[in-house]
C-alpha positions in Angstrom: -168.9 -131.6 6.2 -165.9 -131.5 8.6 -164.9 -135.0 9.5 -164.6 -133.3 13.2 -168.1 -132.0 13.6 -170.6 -134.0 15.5 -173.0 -136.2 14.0 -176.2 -134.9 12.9 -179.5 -136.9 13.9 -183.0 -136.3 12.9 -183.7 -137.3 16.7 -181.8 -134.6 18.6 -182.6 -133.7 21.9 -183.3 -129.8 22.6 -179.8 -128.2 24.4 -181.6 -127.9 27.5 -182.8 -131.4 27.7 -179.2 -132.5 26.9 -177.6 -129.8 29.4 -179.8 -131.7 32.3 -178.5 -135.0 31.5 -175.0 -134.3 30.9 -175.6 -132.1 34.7 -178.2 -134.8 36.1 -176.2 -135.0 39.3 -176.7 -131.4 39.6 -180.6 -131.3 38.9 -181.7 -134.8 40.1 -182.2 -132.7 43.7 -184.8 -130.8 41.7 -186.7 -133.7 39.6 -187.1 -135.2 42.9 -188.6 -132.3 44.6 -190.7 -131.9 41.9 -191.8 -135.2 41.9 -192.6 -135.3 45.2 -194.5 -132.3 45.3 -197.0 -133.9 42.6 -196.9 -137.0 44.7 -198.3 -135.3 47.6 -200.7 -133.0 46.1 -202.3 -135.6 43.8 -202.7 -138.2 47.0 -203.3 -135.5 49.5 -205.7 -134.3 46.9 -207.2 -137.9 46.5 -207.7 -138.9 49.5 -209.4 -136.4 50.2 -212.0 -137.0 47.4 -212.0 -140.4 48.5 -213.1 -140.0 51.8 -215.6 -137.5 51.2 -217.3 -139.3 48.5 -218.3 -141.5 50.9 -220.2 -138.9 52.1 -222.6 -138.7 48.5 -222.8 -142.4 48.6 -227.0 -142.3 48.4 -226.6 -140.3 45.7 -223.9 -141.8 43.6 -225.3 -144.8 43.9 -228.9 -145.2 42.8 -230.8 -144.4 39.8 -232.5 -141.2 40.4 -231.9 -137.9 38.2 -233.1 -135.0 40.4 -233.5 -135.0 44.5 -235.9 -132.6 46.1 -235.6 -131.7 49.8 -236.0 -129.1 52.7 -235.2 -125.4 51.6 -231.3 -124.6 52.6 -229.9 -128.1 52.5 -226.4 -128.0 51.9 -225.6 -132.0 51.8 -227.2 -135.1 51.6 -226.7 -136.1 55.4 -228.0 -133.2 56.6 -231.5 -133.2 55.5 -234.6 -132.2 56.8 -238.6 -133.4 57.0 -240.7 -132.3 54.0 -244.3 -132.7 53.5 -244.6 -136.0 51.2 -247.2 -134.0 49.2 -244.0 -133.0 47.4 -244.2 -135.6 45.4 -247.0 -134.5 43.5 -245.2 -131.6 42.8 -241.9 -133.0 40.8 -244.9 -136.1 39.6 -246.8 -133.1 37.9 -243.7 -132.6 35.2 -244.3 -133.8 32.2 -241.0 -134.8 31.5 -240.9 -137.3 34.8 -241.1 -141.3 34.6 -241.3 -141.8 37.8 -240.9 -140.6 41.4 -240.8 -141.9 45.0 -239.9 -141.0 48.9 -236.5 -141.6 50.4 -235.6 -141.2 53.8 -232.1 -140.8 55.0 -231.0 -139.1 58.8 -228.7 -139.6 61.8 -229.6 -141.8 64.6 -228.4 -143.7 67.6 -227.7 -147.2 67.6 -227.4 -149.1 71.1 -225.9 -152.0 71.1 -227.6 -155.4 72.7 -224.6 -156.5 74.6 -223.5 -153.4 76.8 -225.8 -150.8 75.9 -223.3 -148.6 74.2 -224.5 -145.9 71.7 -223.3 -145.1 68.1 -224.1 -142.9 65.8 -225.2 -144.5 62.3 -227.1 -143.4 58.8 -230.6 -145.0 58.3 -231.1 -144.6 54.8 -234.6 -145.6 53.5 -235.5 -146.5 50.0 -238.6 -147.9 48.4 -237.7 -151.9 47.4 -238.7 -152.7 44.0 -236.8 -154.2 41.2 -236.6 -150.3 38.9 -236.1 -148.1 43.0 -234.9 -145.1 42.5 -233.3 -144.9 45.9 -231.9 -148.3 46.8 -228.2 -148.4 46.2 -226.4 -150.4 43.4 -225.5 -153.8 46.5 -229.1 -153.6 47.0 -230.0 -153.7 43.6 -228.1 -156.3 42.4 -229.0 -158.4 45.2 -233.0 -159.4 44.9 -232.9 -161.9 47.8 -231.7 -159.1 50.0 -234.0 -156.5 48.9 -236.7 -159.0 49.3 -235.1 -159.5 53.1 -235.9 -155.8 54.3 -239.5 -155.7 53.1 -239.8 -157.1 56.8 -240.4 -154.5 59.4 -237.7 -154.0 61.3 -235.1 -155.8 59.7 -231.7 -153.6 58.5 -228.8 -154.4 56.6 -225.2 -153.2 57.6 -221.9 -153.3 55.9 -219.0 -156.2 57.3 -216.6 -153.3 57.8 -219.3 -151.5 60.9 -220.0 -155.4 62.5 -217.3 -154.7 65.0 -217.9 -151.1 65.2 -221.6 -152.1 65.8 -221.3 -155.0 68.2 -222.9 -157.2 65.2 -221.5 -160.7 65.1 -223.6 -162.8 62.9 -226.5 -162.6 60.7 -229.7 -162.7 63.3 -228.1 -160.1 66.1 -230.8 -157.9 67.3 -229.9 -154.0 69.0 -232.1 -150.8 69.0 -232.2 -147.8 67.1 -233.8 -144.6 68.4 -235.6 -146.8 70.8 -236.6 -149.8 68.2 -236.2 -152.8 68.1 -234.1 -153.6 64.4 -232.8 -157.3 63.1 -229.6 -157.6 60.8 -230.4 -159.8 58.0 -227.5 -159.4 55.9 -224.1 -157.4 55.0 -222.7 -155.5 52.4 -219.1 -154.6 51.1 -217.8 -151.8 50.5 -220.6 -149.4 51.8 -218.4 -147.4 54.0 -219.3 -144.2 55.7 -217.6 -141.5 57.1 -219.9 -139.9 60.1 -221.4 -142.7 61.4 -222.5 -146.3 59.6 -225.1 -146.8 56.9 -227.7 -148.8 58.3 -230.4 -149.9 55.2 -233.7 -150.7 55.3 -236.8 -150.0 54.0 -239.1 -146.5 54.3 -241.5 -148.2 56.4 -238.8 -149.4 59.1 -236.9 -146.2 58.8 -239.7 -143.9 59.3 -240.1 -144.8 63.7 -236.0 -144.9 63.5 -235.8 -141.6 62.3 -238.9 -140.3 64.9 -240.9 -138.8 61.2 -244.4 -138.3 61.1 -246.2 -140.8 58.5 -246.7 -137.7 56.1 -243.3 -136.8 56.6 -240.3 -137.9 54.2 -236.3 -136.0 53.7 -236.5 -136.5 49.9 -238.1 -136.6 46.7 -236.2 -138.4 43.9 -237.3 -138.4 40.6 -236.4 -139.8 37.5 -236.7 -138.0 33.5 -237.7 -140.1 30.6 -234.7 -138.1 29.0 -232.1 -137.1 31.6 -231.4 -134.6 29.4 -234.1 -132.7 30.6 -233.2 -133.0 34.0 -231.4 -129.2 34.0 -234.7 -127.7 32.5 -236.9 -129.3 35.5 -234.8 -128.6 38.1 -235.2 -124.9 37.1 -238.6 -124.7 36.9 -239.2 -126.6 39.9 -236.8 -123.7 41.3 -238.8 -121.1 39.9 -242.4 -122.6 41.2 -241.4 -123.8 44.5 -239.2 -121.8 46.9 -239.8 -123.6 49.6 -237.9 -126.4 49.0 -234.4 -127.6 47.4 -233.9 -129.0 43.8 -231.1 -130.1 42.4 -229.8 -132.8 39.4 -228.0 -136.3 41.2 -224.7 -134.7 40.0 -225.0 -130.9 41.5 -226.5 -132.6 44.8 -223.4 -135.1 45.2 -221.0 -132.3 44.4 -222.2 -129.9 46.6 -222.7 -132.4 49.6 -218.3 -133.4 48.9 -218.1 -129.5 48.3 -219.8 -129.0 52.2 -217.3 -131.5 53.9 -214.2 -130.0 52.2 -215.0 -126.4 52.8 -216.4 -126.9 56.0 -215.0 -129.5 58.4 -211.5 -129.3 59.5 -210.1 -132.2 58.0 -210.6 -130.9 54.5 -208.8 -128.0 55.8 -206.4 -130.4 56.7 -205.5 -132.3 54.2 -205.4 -129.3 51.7 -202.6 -127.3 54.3 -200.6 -130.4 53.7 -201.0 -130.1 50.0 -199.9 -126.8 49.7 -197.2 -127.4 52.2 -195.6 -130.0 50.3 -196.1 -127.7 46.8 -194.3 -124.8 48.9 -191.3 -127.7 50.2 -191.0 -128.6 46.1 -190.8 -125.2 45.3 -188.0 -123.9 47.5 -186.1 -126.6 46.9 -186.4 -126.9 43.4 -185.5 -123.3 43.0 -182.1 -123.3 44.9 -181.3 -126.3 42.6 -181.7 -124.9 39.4 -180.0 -121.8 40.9 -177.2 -123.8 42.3 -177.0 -125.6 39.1 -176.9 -122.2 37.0 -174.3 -120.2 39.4 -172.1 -123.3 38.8 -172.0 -123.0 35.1 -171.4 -119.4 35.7 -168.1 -120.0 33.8 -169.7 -121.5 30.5 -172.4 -119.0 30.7 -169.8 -116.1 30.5 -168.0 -117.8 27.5 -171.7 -117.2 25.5 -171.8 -113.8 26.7 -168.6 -113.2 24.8 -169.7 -115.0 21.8 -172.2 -112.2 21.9 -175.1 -114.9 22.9 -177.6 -112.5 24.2 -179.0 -112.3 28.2 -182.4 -113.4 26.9 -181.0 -116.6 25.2 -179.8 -117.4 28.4 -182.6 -117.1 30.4 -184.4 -118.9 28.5 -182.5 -122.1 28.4 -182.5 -121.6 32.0 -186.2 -121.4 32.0 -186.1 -124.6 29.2 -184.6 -126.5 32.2 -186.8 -125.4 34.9 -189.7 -126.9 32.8 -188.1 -130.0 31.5 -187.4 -130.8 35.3 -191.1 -130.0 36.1 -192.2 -132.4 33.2 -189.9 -135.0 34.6 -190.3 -134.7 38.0 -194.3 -135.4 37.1 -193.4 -138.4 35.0 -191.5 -139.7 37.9 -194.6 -139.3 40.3 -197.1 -141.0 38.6 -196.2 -144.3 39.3 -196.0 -144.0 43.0 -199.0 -142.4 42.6 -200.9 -145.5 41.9 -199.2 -147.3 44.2 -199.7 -145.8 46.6 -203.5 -145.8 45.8 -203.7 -149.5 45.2 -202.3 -149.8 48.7 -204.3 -147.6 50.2 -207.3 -149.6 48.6 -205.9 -152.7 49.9 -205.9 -151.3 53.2 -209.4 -150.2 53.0 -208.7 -146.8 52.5 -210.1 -145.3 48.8 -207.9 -142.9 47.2 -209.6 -140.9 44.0 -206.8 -140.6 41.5 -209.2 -138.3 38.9 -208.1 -137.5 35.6 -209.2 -134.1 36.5 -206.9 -134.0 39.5 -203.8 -135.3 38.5 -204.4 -132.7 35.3 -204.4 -130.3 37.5 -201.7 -131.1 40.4 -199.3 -131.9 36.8 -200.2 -128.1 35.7 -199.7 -127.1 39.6 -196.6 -128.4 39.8 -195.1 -127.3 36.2 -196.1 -124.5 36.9 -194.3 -124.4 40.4 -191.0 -125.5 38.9 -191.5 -122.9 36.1 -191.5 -120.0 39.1 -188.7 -121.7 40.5 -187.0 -120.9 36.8 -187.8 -117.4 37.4 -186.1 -117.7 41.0 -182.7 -118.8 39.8 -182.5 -116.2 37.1 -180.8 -114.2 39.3 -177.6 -115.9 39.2 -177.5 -114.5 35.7 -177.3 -111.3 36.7 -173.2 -111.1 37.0 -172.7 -113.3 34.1 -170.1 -110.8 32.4 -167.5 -112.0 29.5 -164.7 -110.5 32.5 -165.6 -113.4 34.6 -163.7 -116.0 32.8 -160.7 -113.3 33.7 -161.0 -114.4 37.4 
């Protein structure tokens, strides 16, 4: 071997990979538009999921494996009276355990001290020990549960006291006209339209003005929840007058609603694509900055009779090793970002899923920008290194 040659390694890096770090001045403009376009789109993104995930909370968080309600109902806040005599219907299947009311609708809360009005969630779930309906800070707290099986008493969560006028455990205001007692708190039951406000069926009922033989859902629970698929479709198929659907199609469609039709999830999702469109633009006049500067060493392979194509696709090599770094370099932030959120009370859903997809978003992105600075190929010509 010629004492002059260069080493040979078993660990060599691909030429492109090499080119960017012996140019990283050049394409460090890029890697950090790239990284901050998957930045953006994965917290945009999450927040987003975060705050409307608030919006299935009764879902997500109890037991039950199908919910039954009016026909038409799009998400779980926006449900509608249905004869309780449902619930004979989803008890008839032979593959349900168990089955039991729920009641969950908006309502106004006035406060004692100046009379103000707010609007809050009553949610109301059956209080028992195996409930279907009561949330998971209800369930793992028995004293409280036991609490609410008083008429008229409600549970809040600490972050709605202010919100509500509620200083202390014992504070009295009305609700659709009644009379309601706070006996406790939760944490972490945060709501997006108007507070969760607990209690029981029988104190919800007269807060959300329903008739006695009048409930919002049916929730029912499989001895297999495997089967859950096959009874939502037959109770589908038998019933048209009502809504089925599994825990997990309900909660998605009820985040699904909010994104696709309120303006914030417009929003958020402009600014997304915004910032993908900012990572793009400027990640392509990088890499084509950085390619019409090498114009010179390009033209010197054109002589050695390196084919056009070669070329290109180192340049395309580069596009994509800066896309792959650029989304290395964001996902730190990333979950900082989120734990600060978090610590700030706001919840910021950092999905596997999602940051899949805003990595494969992105790559892709700087990939196009690849195709973009090709151009600057197009006069590479063995004469140029004449000029």
């Amino acid at each position: 071997m010629d004492q002059c040659s260069p080493p040979v390694t078993d660990m060599a890096l691909p030429y492109s990979l090499a080119t960017l770090w012996f140019d990283r001045q050049r394409y460090i403009p890029g890697v950090l538009a790239v990284g901050f376009s998957a930045l953006l789109i994965s917290l945009q993104c999450g927040l987003l999921l975060g705050l409307f995930s608030i919006t299935s909370m009764p879902i997500d968080r109890n037991t039950a494996d199908l919910w039954m309600g009016a026909p038409g109902v799009q998400s779980v806040d926006l449900g509608r009276p249905i004869r309780e005599g449902c619930i004979a219907r989803v008890a008839a299947q032979p593959e349900i355990e168990r089955c039991e009311p729920f009641l969950q609708g908006f309502a106004y809360w006035a406060r004692k001290e100046d009379g103000a009005t707010e609007l809050c969630m009553v949610v109301g779930a059956r209080l028992a020990e195996d409930s279907l309906g009561a949330i998971k800070p209800l369930r793992d707290d028995p004293d409280k549960m036991a609490m609410l099986t008083e008429p008229g008493t409600i549970i809040i969560d600490e972050s709605d006291m202010v919100r509500l006028g509620v200083k202390k455990v014992g504070d009295v205001a009305e609700i659709s006209g009644v009379r309601v007692r706070v006996v406790g708190f939760t944490t972490g039951v945060k709501s997006l339209a108007g507070p969760y406000v607990l209690c029981s069926i029988t104190t919800a009922r007269p807060l959300l003005r329903l008739m006695p033989d009048q409930i919002t859902y049916v929730l029912g629970k499989c001895k297999d929840p495997a089967d859950t698929k096959a009874v939502v479709d037959r109770l589908r198929g038998d019933y048209d007058n009502v809504s089925t659907f599994s825990s997990v199609a309900f909660s998605f469609q009820s985040r699904k609603h909010w994104v696709l039709k309120t303006k914030a999830g417009v929003a958020l999702g402009y600014a997304a694509a915004l910032g993908l469109l900012v990572g793009a633009v400027v990640t392509s006049q990088t890499l084509y900055a950085a390619t019409a500067a090498s114009i010179r060493e390009f033209a010197v392979l054109r002589a050695l009779g390196i084919p056009r194509w070669r070329m290109s696709l180192m340049v395309m090599n580069q596009a994509f090793w800066v896309g792959i770094l650029g989304i290395v370099l964001a996902l730190p932030p990333a979950y900082g970002f989120a734990a600060l959120a978090d610590w700030l009370g706001v919840q910021i859903l950092l999905e596997w899923w999602l940051l899949t997809t805003a990595a494969v978003t992105t790559l892709v992105m700087a990939i196009g920008s690849g195709l973009l600075a090709l151009r600057s190929l197009r006069d590479v010509e063995p004469a140029t290194l004449l000029r």
